[in-house]
C-alpha positions as CSV (number, residue, x, y, z in Angstrom):
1,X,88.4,79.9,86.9
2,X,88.3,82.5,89.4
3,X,86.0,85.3,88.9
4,X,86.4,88.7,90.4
5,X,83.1,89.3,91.8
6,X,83.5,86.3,94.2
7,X,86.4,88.6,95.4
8,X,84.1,91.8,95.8
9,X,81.7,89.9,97.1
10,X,84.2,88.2,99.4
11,X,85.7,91.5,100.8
12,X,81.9,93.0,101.0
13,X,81.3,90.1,103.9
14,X,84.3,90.8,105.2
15,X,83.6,94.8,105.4
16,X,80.5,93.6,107.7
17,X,82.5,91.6,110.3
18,X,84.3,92.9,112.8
19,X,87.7,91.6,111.3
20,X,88.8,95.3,109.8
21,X,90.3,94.9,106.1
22,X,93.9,95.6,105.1
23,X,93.2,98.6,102.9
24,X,90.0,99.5,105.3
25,X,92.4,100.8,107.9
26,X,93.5,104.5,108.1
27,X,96.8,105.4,108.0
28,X,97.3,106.0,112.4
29,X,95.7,102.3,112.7
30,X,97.6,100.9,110.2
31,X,100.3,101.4,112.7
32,X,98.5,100.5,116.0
33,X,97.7,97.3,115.5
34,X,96.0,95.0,118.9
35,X,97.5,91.4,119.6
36,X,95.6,88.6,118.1
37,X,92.8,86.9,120.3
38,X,93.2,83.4,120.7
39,X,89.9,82.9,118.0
40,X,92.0,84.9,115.5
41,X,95.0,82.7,115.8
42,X,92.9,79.8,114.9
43,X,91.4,81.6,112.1
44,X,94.7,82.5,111.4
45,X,96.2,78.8,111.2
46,X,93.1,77.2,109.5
47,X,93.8,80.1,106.6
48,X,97.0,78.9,106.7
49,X,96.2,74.9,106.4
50,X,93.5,76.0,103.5
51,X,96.1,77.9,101.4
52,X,98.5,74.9,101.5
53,X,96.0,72.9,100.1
54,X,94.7,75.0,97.7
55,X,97.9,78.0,96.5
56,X,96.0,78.9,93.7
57,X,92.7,80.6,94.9
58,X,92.5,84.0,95.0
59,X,89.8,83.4,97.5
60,X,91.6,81.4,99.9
61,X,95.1,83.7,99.6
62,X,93.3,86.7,100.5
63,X,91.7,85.5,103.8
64,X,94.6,84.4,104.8
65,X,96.2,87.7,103.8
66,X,93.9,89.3,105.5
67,X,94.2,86.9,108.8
68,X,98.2,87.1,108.7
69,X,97.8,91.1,108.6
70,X,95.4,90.8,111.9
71,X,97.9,88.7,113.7
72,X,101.0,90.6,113.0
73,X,102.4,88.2,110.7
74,X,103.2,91.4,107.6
75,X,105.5,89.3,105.7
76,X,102.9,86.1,105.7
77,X,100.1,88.5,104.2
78,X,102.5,90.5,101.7
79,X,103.8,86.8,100.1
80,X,100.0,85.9,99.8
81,X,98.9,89.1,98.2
82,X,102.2,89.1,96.1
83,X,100.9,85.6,94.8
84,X,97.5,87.1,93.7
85,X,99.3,89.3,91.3
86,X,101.2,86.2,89.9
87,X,98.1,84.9,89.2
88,X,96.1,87.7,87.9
89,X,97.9,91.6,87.5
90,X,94.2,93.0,86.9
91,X,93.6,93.5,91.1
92,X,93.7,97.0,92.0
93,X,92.5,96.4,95.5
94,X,95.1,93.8,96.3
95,X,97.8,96.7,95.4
96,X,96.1,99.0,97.3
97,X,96.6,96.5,100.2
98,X,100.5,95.4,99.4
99,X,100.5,99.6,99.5
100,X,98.9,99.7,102.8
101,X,101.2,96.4,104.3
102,X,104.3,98.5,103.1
103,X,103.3,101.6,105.0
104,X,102.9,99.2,108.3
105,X,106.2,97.6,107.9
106,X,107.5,101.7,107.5
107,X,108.9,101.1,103.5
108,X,107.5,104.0,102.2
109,X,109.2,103.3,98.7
110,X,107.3,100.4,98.1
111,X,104.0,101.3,99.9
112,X,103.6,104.5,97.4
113,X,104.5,102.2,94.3
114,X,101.9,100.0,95.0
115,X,99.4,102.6,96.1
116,X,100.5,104.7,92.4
117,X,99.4,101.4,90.4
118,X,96.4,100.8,92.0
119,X,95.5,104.3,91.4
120,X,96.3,104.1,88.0
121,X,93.3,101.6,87.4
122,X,90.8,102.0,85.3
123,X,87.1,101.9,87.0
124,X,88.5,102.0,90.7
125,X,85.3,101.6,93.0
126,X,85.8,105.2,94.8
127,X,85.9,104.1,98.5
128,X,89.3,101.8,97.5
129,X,90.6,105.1,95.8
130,X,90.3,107.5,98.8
131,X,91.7,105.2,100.9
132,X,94.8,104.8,98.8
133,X,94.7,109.0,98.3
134,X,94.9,109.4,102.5
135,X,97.7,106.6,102.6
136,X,99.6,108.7,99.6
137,X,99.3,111.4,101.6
138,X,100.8,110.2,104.6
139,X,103.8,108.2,103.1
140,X,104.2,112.0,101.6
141,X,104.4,113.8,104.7
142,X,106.2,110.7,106.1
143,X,109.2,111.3,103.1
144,X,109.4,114.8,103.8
145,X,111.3,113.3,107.5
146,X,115.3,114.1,107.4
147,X,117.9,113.3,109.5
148,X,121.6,114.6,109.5
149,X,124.2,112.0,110.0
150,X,124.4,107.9,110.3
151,X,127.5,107.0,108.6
152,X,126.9,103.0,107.4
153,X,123.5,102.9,109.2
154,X,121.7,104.8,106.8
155,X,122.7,103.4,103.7
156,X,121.8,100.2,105.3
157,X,118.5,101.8,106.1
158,X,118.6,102.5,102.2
159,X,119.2,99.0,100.7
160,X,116.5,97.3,103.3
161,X,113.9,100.1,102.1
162,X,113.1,102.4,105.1
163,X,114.4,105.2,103.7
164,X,115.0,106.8,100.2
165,X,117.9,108.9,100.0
166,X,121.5,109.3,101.7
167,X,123.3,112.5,100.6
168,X,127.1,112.3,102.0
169,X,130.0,113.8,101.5
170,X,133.8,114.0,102.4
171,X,134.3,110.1,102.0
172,X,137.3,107.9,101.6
173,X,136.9,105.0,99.4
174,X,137.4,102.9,103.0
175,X,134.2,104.5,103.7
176,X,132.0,103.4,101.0
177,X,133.3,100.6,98.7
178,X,132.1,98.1,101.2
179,X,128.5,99.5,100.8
180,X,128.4,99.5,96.9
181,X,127.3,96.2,96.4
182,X,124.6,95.9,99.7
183,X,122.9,99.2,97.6
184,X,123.2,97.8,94.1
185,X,122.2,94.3,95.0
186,X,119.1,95.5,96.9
187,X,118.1,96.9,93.5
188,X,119.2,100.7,94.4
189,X,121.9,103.3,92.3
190,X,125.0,104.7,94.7
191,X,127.3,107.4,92.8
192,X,129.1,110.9,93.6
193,X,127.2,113.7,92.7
194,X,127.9,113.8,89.1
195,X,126.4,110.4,88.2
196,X,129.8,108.6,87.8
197,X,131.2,105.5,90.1
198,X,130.9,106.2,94.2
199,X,134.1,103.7,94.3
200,X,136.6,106.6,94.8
201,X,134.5,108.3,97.6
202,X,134.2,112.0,97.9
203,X,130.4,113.5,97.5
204,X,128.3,110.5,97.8
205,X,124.4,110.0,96.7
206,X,122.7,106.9,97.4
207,X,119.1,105.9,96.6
208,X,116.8,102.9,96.6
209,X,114.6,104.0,93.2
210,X,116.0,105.4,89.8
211,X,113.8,107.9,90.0
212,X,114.7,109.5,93.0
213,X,118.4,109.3,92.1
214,X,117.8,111.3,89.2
215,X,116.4,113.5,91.2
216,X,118.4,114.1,93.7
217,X,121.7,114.5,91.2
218,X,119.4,117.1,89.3
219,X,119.0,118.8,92.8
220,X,122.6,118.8,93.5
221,X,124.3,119.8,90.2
222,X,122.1,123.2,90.2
């Protein structure tokens, strides 16, 4: 049965090496990553071989989280992690790192959902909580961005989770019936401004959270 201290004690050896940890990295290197040496790849690839064999060790899936995040490979190392939490919800600091992964790949949405849960743990060791704080803080200032304009683009931009909010207005139904279902199926709402169907056009708000729907139409009906 896999027992969390081998994890702690796992990431402690880690924090030694020179191989920097997801959720070790501050939000301007999270974005600056180096190319792989060669000895990486091969660490990279032997992780790789060991989690086939053995998918269900938390051990195993979190090196080679860790060794797909070194090498680029975001989407390897996010599927890994994502496993852990299959296999046991209680991991704060694997959050913390899917938070961290989600600020790389620039989904800000999902980067502070996962970075709210693991700061919602009870007993969270203080270093993995500021870390999480400073990458709140930048995905914060990072939301605050705006840009006028993008037509189809940016509710694109919406349904694949770069950005949060489209606010439009002056649509035909030509204009937006075609983008209902790419929103909704990605999991996000798309209405006018009062909440009701976008089908018919007009005022247009689309977002990729509930929560930030609501908000917005409360916003825009005062």
């Amino acid at each position: 049965m896999y027992n969390l201290k081998c994890l702690w004690g796992f990431l402690l050896i880690l924090a030694a090496s020179p191989v920097v940890l997801l959720g070790q990295m501050t939000p301007a290197h999270a974005q600056t990553q180096q190319p792989a040496s060669a000895d990486l790849e091969r660490q990279y690839d032997a992780a790789f071989q060991e989690m086939l064999k053995h998918p269900d060790n938390l051990d195993v899936l979190f090196k080679f989280a860790t060794l797909a995040s070194q090498t680029g490979d975001l989407e390897g190392a996010i599927s890994a992690l994502e496993r852990m939490l299959l296999i046991d919800r209680n991991l704060p600091r694997v959050r913390l790192e899917l938070g961290v992964l989600y600020y790389r790949l620039g989904s800000y949405e999902l980067a502070r959902t996962y970075l709210e849960l693991a700061l919602k743990a009870p007993n969270l060791p203080p270093e993995v909580r500021q870390r999480a704080e400073k990458f709140m803080t930048e995905i914060q200032n990072k939301a605050r961005l705006t840009r006028f304009g993008g037509d189809c683009y940016a509710f694109c931009m919406v349904a694949a989770g770069f950005i949060d909010l489209v606010i439009e207005a002056g649509l035909k139904p030509y204009d937006i019936v075609a983008l209902i279902p790419i929103i909704e199926g990605a999991g996000g709402v798309i209405t006018d401004w009062a909440g009701a169907p976008a089908t018919k056009g007009g005022r247009i708000v689309a977002a990729g959270d509930k929560r930030v729907h609501a908000e917005a139409l409360a916003l825009l009906k005062t």
